[in-house]
Biopython code that builds the backbone (N, CA, C, O; Angstrom):
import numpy as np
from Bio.PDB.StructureBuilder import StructureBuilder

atoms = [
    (1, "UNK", "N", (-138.726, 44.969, -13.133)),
    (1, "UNK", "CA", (-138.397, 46.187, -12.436)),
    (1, "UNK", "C", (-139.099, 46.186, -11.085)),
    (1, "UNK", "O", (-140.302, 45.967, -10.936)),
    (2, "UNK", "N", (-138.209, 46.458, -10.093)),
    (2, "UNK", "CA", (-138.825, 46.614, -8.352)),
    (2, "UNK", "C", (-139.542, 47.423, -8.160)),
    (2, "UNK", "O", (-140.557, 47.140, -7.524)),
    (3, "UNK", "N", (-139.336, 48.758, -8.616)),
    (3, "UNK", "CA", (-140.045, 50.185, -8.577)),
    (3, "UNK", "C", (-139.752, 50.698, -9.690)),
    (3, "UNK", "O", (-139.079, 50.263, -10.624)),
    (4, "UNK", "N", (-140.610, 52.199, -9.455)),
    (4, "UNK", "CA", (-140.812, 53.305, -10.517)),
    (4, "UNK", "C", (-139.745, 53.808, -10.931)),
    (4, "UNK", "O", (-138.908, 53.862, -10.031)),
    (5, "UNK", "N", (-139.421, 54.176, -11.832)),
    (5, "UNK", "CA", (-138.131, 54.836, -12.687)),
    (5, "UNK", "C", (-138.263, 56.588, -12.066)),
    (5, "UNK", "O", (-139.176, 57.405, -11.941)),
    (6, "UNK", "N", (-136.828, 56.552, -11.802)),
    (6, "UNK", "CA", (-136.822, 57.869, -11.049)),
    (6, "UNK", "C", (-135.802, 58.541, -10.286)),
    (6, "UNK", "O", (-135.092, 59.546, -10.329)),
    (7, "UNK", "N", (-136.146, 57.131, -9.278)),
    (7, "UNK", "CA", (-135.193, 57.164, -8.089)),
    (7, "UNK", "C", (-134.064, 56.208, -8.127)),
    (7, "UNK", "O", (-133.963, 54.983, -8.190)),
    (8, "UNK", "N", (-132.831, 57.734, -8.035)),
    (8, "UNK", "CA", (-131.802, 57.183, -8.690)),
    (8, "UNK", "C", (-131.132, 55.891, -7.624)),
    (8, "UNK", "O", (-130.231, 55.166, -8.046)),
    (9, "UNK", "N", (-131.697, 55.733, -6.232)),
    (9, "UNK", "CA", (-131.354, 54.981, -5.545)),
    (9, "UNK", "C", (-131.995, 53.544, -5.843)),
    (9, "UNK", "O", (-131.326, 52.539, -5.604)),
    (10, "UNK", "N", (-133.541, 53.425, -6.464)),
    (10, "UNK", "CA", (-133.975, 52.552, -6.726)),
    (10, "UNK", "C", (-133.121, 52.272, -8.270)),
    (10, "UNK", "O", (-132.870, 51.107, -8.581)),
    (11, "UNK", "N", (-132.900, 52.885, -8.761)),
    (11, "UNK", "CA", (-132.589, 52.150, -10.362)),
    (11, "UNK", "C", (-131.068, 51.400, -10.112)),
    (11, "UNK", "O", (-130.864, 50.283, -10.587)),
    (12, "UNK", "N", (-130.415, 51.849, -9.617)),
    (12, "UNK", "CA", (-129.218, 51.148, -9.032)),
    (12, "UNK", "C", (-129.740, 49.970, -8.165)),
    (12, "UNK", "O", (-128.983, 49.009, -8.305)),
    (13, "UNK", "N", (-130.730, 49.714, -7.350)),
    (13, "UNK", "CA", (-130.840, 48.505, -6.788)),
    (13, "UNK", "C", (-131.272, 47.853, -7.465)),
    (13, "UNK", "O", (-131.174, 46.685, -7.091)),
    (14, "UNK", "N", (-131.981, 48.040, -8.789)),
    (14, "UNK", "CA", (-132.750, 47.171, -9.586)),
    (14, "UNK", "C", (-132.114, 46.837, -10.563)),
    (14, "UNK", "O", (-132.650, 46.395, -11.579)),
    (15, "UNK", "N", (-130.468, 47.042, -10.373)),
    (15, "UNK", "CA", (-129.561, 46.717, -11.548)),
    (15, "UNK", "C", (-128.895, 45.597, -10.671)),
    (15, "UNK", "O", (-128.541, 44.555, -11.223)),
    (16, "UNK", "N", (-128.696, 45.792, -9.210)),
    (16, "UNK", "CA", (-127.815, 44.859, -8.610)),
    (16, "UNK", "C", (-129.291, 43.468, -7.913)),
    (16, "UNK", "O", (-128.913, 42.390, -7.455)),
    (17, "UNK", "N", (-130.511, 43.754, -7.975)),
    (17, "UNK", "CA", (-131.440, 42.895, -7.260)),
    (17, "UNK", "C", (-131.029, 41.455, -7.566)),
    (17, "UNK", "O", (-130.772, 40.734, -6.602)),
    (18, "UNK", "N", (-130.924, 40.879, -8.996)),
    (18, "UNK", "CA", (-130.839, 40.090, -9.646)),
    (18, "UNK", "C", (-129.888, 39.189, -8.854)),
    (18, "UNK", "O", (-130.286, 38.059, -8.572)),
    (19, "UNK", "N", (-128.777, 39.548, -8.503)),
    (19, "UNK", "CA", (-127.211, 38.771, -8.158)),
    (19, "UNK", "C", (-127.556, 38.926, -6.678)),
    (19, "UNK", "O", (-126.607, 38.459, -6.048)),
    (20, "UNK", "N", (-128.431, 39.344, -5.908)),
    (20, "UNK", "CA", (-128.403, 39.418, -4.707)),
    (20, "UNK", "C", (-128.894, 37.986, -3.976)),
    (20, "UNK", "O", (-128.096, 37.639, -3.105)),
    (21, "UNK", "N", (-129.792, 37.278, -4.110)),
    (21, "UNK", "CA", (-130.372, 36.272, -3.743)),
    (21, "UNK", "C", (-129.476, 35.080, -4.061)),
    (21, "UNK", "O", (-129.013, 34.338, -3.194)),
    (22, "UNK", "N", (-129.257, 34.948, -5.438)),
    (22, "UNK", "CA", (-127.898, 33.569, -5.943)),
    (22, "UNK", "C", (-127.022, 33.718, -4.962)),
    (22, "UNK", "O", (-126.796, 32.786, -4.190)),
    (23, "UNK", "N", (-126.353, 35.012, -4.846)),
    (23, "UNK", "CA", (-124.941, 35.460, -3.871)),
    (23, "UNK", "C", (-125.414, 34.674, -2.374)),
    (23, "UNK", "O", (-124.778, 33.850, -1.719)),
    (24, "UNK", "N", (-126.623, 35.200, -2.145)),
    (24, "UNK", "CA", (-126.781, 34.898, -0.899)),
    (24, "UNK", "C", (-127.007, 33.127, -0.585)),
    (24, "UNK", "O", (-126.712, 32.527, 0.449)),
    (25, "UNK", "N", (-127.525, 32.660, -1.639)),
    (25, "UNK", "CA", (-127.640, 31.222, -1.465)),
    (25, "UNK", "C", (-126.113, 30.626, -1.543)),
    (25, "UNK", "O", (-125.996, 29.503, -1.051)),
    (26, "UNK", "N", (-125.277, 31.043, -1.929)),
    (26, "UNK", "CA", (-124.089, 30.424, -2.278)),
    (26, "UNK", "C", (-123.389, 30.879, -0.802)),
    (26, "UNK", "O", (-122.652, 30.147, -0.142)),
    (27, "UNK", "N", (-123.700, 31.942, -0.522)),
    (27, "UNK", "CA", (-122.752, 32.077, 0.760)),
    (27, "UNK", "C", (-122.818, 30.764, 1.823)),
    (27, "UNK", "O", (-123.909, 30.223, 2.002)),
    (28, "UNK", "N", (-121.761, 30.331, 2.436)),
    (28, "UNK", "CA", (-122.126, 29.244, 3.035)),
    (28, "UNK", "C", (-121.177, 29.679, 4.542)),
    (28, "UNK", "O", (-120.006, 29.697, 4.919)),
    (29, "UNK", "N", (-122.659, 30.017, 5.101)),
    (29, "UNK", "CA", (-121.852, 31.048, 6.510)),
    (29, "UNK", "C", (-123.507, 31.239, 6.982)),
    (29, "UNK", "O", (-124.480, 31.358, 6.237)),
    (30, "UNK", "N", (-123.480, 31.229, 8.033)),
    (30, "UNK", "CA", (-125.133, 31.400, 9.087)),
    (30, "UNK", "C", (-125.105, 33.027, 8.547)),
    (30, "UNK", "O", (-125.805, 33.710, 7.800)),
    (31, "UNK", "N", (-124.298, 33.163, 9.090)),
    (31, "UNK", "CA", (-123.845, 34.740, 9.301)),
    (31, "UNK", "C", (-122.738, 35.965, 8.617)),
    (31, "UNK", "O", (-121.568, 35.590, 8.543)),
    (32, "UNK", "N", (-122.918, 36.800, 8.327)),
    (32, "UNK", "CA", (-122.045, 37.464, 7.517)),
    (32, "UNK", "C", (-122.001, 39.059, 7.687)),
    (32, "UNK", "O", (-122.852, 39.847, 8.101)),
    (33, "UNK", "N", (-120.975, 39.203, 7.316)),
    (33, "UNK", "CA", (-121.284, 40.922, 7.490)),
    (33, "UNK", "C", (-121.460, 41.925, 6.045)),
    (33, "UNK", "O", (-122.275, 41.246, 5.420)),
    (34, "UNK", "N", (-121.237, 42.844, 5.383)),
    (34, "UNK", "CA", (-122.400, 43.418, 4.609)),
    (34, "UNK", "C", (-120.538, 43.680, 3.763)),
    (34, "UNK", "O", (-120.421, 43.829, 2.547)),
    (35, "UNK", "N", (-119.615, 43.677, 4.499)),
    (35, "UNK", "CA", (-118.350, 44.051, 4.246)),
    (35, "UNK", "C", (-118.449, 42.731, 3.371)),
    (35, "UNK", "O", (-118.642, 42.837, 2.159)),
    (36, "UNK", "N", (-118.302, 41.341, 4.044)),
    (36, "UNK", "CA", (-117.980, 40.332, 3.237)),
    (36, "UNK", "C", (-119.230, 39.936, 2.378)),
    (36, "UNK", "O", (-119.056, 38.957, 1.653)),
    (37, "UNK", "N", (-120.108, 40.365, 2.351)),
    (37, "UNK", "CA", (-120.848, 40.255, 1.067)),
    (37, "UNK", "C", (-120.582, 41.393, 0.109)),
    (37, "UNK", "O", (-121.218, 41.157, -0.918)),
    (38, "UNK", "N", (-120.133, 42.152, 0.042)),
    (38, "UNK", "CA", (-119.377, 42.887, -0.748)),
    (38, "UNK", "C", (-118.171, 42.586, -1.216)),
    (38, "UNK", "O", (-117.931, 42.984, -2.356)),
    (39, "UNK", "N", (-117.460, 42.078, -0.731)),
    (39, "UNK", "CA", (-116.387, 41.215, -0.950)),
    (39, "UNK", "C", (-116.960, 39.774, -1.738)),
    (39, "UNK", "O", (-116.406, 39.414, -2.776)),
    (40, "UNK", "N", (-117.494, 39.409, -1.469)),
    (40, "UNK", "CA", (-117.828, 37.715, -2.212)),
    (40, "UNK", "C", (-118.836, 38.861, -3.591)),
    (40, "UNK", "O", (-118.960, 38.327, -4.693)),
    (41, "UNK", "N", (-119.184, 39.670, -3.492)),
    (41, "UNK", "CA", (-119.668, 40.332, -5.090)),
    (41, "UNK", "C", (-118.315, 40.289, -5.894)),
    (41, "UNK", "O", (-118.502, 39.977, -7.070)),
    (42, "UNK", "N", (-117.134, 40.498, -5.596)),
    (42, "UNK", "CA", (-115.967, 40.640, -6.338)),
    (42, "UNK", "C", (-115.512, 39.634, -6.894)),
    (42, "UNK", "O", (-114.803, 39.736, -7.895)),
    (43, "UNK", "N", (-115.907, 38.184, -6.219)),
    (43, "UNK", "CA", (-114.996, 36.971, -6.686)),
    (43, "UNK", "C", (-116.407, 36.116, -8.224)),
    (43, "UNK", "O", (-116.341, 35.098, -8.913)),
    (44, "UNK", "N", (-117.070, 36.824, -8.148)),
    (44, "UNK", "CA", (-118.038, 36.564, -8.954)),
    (44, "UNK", "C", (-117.884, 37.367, -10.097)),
    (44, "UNK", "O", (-118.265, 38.531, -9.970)),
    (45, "UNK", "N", (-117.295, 36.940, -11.467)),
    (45, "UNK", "CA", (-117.177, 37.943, -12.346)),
    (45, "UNK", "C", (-118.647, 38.932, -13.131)),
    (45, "UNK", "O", (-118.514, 40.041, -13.648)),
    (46, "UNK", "N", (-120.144, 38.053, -13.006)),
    (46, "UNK", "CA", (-120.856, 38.877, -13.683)),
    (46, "UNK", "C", (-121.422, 39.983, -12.245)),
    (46, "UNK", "O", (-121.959, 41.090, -12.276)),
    (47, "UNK", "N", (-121.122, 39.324, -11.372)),
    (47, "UNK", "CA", (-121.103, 40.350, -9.988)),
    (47, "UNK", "C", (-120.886, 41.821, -9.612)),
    (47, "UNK", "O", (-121.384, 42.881, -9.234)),
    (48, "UNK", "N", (-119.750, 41.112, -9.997)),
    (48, "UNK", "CA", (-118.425, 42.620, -10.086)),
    (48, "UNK", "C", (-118.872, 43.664, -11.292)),
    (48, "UNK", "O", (-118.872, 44.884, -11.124)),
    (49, "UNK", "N", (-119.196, 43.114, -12.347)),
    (49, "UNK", "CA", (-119.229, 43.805, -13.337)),
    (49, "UNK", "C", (-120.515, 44.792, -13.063)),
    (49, "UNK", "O", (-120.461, 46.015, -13.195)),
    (50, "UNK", "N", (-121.868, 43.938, -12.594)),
    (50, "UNK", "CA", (-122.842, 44.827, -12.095)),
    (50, "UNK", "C", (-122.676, 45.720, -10.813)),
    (50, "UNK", "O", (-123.521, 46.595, -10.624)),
    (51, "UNK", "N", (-121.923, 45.604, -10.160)),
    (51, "UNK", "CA", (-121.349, 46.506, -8.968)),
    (51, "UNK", "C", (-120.755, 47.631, -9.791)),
    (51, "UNK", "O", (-121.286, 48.715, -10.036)),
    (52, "UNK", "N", (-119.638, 47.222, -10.154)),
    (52, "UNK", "CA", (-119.112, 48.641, -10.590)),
    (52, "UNK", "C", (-120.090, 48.833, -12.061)),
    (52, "UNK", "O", (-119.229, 48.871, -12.940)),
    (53, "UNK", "N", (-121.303, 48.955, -12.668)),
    (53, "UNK", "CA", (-121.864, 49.229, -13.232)),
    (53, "UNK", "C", (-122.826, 50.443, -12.324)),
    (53, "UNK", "O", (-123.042, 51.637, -12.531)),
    (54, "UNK", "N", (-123.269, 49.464, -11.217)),
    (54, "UNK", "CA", (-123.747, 50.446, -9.946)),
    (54, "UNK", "C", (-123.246, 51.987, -9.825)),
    (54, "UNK", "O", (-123.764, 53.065, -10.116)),
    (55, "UNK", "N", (-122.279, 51.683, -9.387)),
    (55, "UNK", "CA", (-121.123, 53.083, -9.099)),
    (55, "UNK", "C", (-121.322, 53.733, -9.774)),
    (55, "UNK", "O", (-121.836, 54.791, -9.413)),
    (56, "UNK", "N", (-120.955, 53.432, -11.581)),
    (56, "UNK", "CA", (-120.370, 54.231, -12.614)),
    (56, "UNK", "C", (-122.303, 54.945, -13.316)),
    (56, "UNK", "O", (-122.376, 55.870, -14.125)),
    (57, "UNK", "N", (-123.340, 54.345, -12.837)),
    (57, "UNK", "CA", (-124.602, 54.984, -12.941)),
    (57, "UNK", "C", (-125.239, 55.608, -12.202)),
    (57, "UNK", "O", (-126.353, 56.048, -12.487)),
    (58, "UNK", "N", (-124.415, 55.841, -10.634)),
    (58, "UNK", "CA", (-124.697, 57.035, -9.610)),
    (58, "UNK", "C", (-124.586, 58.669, -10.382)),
    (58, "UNK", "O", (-123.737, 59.343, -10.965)),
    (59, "UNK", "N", (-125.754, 58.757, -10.037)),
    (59, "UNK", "CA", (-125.786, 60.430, -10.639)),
    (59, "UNK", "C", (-124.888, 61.569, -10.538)),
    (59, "UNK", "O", (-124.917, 62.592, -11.222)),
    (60, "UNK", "N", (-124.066, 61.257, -9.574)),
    (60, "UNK", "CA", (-122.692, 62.400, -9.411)),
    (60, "UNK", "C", (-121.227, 61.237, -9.733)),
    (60, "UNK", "O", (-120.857, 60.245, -9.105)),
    (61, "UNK", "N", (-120.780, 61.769, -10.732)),
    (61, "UNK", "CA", (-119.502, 61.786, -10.720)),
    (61, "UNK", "C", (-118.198, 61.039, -9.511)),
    (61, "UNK", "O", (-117.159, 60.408, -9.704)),
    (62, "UNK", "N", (-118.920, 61.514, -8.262)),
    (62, "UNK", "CA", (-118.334, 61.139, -7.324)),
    (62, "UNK", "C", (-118.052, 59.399, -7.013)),
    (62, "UNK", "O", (-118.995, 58.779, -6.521)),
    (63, "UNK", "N", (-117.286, 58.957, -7.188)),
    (63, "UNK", "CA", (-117.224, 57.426, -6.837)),
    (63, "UNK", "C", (-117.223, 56.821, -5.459)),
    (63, "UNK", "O", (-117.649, 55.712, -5.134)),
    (64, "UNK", "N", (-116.417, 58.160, -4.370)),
    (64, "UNK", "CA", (-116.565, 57.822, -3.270)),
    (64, "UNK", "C", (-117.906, 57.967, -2.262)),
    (64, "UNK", "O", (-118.064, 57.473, -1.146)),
    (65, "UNK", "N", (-118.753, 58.757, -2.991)),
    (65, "UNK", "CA", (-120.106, 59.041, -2.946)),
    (65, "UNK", "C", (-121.053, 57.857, -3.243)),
    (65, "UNK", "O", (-121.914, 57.430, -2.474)),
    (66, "UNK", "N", (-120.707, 57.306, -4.713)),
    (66, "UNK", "CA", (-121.377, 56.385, -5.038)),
    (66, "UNK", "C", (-121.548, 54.824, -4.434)),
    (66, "UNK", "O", (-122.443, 53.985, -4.535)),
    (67, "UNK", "N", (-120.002, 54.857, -3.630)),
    (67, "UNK", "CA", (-119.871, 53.489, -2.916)),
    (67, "UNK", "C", (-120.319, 53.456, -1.484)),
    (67, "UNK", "O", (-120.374, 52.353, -0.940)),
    (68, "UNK", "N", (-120.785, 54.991, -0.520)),
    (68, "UNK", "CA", (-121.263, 55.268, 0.211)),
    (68, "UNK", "C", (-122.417, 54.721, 0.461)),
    (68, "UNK", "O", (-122.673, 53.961, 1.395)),
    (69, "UNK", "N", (-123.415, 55.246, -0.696)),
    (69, "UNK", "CA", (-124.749, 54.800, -1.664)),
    (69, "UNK", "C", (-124.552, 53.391, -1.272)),
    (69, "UNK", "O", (-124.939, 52.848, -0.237)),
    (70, "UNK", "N", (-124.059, 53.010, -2.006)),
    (70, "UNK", "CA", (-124.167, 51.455, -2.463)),
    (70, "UNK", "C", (-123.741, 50.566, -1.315)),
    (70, "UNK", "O", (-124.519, 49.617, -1.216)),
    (71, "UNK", "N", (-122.822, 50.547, -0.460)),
    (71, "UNK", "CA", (-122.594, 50.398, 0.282)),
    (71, "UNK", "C", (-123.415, 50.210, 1.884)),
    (71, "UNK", "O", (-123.403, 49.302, 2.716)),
    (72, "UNK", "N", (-124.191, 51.723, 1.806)),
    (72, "UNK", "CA", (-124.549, 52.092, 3.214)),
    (72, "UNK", "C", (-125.961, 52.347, 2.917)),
    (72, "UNK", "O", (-126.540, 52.676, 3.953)),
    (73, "UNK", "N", (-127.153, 52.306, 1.347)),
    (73, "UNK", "CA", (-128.233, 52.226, 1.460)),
    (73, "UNK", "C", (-128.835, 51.126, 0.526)),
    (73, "UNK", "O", (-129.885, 50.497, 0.657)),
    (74, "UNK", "N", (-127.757, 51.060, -0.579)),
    (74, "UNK", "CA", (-128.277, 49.753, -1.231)),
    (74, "UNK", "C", (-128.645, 48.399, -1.283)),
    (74, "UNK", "O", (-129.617, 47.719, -1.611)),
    (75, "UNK", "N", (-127.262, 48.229, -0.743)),
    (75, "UNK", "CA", (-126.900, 46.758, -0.168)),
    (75, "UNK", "C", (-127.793, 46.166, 0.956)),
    (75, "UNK", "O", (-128.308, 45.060, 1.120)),
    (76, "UNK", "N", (-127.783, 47.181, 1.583)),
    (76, "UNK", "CA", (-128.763, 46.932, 2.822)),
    (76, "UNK", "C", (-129.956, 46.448, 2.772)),
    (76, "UNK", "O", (-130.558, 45.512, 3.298)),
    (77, "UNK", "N", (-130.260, 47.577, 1.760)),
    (77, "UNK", "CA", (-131.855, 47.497, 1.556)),
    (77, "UNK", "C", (-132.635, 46.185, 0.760)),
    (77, "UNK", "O", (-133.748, 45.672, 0.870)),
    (78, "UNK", "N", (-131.295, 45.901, -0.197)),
    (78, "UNK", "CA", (-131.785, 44.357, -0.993)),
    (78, "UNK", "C", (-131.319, 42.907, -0.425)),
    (78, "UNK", "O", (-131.590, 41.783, -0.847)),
    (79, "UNK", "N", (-130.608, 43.278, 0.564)),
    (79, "UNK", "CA", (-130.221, 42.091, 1.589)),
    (79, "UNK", "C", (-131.722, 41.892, 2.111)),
    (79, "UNK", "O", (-132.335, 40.854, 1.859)),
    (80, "UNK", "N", (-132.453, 43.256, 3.076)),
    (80, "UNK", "CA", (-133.710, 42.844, 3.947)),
    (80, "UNK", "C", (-134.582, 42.385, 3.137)),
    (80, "UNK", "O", (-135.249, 41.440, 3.560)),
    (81, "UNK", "N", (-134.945, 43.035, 1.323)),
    (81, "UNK", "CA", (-135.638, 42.610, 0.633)),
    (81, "UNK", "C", (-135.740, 41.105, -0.052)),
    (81, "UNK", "O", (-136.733, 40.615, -0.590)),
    (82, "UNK", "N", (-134.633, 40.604, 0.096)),
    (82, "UNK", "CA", (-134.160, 38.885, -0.295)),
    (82, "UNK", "C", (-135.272, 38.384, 0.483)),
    (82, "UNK", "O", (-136.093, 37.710, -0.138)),
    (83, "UNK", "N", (-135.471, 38.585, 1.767)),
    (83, "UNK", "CA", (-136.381, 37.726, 2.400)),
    (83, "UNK", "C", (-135.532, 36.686, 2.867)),
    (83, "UNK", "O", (-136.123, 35.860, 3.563)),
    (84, "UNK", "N", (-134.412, 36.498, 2.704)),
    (84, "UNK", "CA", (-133.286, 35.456, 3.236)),
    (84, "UNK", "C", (-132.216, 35.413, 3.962)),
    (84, "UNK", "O", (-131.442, 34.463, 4.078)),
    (85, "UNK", "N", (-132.141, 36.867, 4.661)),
    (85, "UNK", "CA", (-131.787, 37.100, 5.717)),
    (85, "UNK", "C", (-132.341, 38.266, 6.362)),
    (85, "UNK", "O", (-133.235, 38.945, 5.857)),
    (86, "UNK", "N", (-131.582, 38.590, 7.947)),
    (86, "UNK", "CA", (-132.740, 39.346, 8.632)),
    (86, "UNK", "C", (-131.161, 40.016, 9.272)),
    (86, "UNK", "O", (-130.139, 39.347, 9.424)),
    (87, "UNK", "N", (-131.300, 41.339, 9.543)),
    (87, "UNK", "CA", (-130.278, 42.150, 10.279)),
    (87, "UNK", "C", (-130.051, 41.665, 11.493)),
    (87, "UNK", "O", (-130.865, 41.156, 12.263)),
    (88, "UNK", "N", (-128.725, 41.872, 11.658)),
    (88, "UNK", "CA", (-128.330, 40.881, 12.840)),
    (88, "UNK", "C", (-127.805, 41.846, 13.971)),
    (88, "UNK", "O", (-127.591, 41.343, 15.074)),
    (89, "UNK", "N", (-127.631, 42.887, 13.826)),
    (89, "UNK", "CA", (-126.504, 44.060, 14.718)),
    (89, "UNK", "C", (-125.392, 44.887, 13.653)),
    (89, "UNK", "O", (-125.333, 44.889, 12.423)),
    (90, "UNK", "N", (-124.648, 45.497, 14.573)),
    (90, "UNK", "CA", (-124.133, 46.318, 13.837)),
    (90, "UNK", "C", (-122.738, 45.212, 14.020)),
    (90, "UNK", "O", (-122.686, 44.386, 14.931)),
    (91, "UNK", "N", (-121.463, 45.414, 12.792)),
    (91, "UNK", "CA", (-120.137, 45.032, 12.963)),
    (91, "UNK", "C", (-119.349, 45.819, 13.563)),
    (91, "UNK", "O", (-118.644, 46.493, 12.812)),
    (92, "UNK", "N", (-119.228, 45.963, 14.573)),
    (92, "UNK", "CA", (-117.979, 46.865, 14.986)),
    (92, "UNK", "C", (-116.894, 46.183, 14.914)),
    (92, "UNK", "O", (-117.004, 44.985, 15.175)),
    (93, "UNK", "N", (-115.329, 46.793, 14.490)),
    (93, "UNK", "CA", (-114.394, 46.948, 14.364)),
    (93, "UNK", "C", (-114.603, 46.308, 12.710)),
    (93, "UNK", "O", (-113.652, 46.965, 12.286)),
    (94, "UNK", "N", (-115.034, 45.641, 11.603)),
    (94, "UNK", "CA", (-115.394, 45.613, 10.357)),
    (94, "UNK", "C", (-114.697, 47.427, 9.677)),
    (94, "UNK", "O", (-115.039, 48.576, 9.958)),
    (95, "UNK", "N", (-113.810, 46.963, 8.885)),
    (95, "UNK", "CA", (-113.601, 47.942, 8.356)),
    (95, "UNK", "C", (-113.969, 48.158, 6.776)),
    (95, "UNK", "O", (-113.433, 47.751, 5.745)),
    (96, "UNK", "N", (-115.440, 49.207, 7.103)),
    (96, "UNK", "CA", (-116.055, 49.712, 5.726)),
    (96, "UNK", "C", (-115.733, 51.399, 5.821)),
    (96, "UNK", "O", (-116.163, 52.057, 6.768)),
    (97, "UNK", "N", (-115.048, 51.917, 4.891)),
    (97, "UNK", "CA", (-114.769, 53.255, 5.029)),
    (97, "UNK", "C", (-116.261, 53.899, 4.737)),
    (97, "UNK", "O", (-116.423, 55.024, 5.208)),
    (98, "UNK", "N", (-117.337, 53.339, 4.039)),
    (98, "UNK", "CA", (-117.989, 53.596, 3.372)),
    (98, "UNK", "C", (-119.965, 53.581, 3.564)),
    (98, "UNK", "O", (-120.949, 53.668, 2.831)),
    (99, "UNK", "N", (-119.551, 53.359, 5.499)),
    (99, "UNK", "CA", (-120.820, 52.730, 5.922)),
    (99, "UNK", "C", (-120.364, 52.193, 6.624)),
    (99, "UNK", "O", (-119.202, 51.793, 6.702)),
    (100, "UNK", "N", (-121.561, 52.040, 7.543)),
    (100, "UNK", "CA", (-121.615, 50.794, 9.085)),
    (100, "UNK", "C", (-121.591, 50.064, 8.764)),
    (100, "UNK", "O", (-122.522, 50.021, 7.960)),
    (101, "UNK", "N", (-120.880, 48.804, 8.774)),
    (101, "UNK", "CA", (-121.255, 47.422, 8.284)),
    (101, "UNK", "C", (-122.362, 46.968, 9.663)),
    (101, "UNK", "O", (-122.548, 47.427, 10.790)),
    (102, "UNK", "N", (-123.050, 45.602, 8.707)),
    (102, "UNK", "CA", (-123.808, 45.025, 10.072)),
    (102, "UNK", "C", (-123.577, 43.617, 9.710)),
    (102, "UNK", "O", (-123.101, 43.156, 8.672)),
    (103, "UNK", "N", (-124.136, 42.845, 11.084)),
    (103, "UNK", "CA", (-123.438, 41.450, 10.348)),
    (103, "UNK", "C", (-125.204, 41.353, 9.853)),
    (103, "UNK", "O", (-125.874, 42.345, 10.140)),
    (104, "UNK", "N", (-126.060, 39.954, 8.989)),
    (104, "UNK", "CA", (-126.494, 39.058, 8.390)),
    (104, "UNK", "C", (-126.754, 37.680, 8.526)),
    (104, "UNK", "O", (-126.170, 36.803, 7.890)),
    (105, "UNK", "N", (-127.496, 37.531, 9.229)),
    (105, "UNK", "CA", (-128.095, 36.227, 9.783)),
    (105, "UNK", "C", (-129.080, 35.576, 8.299)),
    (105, "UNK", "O", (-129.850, 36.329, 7.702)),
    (106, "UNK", "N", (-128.931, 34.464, 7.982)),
    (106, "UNK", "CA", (-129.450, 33.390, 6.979)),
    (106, "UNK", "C", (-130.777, 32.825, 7.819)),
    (106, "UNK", "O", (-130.730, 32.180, 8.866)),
    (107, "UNK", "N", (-131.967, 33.230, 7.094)),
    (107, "UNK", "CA", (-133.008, 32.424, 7.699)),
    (107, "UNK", "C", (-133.384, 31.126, 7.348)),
    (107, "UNK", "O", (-132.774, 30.502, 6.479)),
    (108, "UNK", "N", (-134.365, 30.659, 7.970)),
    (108, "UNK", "CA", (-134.282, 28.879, 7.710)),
    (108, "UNK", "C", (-135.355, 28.875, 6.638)),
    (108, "UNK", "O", (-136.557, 29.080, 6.805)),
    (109, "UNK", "N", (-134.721, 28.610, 5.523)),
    (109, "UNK", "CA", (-135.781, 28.259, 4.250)),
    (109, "UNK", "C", (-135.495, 26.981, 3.555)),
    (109, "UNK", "O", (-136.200, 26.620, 2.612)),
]
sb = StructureBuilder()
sb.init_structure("model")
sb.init_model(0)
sb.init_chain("A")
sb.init_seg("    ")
for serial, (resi, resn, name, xyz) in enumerate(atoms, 1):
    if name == "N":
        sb.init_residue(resn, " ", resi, " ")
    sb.init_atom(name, np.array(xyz, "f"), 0.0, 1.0, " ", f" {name:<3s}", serial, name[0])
structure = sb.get_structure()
């Protein structure tokens, strides 16, 4: 466990932490945006399954809420925490209904 039990934003990242680092080693791209790492979570079946596990354990009901979340504070936050990449800028024209995308620069490890 990453953190304290509580925060419903942390318990959702500490369900998706696990698949974040593999994902990221497999990506084979310098660079990426937060859209297509969300996208490459889908083509991964135990991926997907913990994503929409994500969603469906957001505290409101709301799904379009929950992918907001996940999307626009989660993802983010366990990308910088990988230690294996570093924020690169924002994506403009990237279409995330759901959040700014940014692109994702791969550091040299």
């Amino acid at each position: 466990m990453r953190h304290p039990i509580g925060d419903p934003i942390e318990e959702v990242a500490d369900l998706l932490w696990p698949y974040v680092v593999p994902l990221i080693r497999r990506i084979d791209a310098e660079e990426f945006t937060t859209v297509q790492f969300i996208e490459a979570m889908q083509l991964d079946e135990p991926t997907r399954q913990a994503y929409e596990e994500a969603l469906r354990r957001w505290p409101e009901a709301d799904r379009e809420l929950a992918k907001m979340v996940v999307h626009g504070q989660v993802i983010p936050q366990l990308l910088r925490e990988s230690g294996l990449v570093e924020w690169a800028g924002f994506a403009y024209g990237e279409e995330d209904p759901y959040a700014v995308p940014a692109w994702w620069r791969k550091l040299e490890r």
